[in-house]
N, C-alpha and C positions, 0 to 999 in steps of 0.2 A: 282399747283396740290393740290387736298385736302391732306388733313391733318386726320389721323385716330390713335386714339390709343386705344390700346390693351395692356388688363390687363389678369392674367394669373395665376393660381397657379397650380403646378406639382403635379400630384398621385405619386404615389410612385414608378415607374419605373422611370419618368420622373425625382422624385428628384438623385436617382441611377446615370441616366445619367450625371446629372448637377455633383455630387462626384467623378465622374471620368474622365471626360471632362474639369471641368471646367465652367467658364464663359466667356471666351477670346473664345473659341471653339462654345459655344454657340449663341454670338455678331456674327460671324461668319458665323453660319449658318442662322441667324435671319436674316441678311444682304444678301443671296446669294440667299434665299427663297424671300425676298421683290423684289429684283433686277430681279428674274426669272419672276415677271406681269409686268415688268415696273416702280416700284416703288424703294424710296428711303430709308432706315433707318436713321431717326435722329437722336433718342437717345433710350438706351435701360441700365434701371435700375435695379437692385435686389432690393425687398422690402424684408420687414416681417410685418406683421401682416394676415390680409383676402388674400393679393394676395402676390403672391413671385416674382411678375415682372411689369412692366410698359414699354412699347415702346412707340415709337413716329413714324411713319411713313408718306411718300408723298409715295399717292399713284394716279396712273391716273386714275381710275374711283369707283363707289361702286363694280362693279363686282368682281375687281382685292382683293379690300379689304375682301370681304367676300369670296372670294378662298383661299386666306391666311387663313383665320379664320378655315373656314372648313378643311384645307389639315392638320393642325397642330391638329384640335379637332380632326382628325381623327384616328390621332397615338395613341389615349389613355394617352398620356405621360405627358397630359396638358390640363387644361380647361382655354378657352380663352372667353374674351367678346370684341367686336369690335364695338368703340363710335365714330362716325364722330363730326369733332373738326370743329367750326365754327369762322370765325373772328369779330370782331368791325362790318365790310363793311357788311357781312354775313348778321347778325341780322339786320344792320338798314335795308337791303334789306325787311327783314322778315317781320320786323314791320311796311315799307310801303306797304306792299301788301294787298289788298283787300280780305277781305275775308267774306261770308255770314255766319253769324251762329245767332240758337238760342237758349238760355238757356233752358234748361227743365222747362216746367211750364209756360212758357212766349208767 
């Protein structure tokens, strides 16, 4: 399955919820919301600095990933960004692929 992670910092109802919930509560729900498209949770960090979170998720398609994304931007409680995560295999795939292009100018 791909692989996607999502990075996140909480407005301020959302950090509320994290003070009263917890992060064990939070894993939790992060885990039951990935599990309800199909998908897996790998690992799910608190930061600090720009973002207050990092996950790691398998997920079965881009749709599934960006329903996640959207269903949680939707709460207000969180801004999320959703980065699909590629392998070694991915890119050589990339780099042997054909592709026409021309520079500006050229």
């Amino acid at each position: 399955m791909p692989k996607y992670l999502y990075h996140g910092s909480y407005t301020a109802s959302g950090a509320e919820g994290i003070l009263k919930e917890g992060g064990s509560a939070r894993t939790q729900a992060a885990t039951e919301l990935i599990a309800s498209v199909g998908g897996t949770l790998e690992v799910l960090y608190w930061t600090f600095g720009h973002h207050d979170f990092v996950l790691i998720a398998d997920m079965p398609d881009q749709e599934a990933a960006a329903a996640v994304s959207l269903k949680v931007g939707a709460t207000g409680a969180l801004r999320v960004t959703t980065t699909p995560l590629l392998t070694a295999d991915d890119v050589d795939e990339i780099a042997n692929r054909t592709a026409a292009y021309r520079p500006p100018g050229q």
